[in-house]
C-alpha positions in Angstrom: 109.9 102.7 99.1 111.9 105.6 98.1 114.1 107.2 100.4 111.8 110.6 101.2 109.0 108.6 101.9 108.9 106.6 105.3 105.6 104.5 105.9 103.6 106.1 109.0 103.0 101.9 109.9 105.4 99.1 110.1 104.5 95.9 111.3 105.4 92.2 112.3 104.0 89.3 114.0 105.6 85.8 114.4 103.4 82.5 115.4 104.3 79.2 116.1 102.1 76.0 116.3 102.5 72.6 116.7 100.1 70.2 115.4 100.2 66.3 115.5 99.6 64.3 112.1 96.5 62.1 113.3 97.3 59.1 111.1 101.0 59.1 111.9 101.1 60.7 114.8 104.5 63.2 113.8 104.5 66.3 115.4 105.1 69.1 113.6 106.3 72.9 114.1 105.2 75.8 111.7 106.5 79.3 112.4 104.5 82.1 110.5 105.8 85.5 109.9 104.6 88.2 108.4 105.2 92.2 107.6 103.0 95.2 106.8 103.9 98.8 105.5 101.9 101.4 105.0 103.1 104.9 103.5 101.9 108.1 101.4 103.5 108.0 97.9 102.6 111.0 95.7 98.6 110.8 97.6 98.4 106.9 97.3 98.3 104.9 100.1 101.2 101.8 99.6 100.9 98.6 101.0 103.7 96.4 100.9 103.5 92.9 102.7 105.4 89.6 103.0 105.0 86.7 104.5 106.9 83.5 105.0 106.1 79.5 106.9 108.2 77.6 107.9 107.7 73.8 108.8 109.6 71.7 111.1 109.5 68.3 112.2 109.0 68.2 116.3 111.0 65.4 116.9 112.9 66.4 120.0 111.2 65.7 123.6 109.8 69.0 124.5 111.6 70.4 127.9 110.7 73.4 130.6 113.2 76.2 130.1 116.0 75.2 133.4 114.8 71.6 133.4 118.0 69.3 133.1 117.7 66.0 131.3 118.0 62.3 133.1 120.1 61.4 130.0 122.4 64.4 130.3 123.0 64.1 134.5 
């Protein structure tokens, strides 16, 4: 966009899911996140969007938040 025109909509949302591979039983993590603009350029409307994913393998034991490990006591 240029710099006198400032979109009247910005946007993001993030989501993460974990899914487990049924034949191998991996976990996985995938974290989505995407961006929308909207803005007025010379009477055109101007949608501009990204989007990224990221997968990652779950392999750590999954902990509450201020739960202490037996292995690290």
């Amino acid at each position: 966009m240029n710099a006198t025109t400032l979109p009247f909509h910005s946007s993001t949302r993030t989501a993460l899911s974990l899914n487990t591979d049924a034949a191998t039983g991996q976990r996985v993590q995938t974290m989505t996140t995407s961006r929308l603009e909207l803005a007025w350029v010379a009477g055109e409307l101007r949608i501009a969007c990204k989007a990224s994913r990221v997968l990652m393998e779950a392999t750590r034991d999954r902990q509450r938040p201020g739960m202490r490990s037996a292995r690290g006591s």
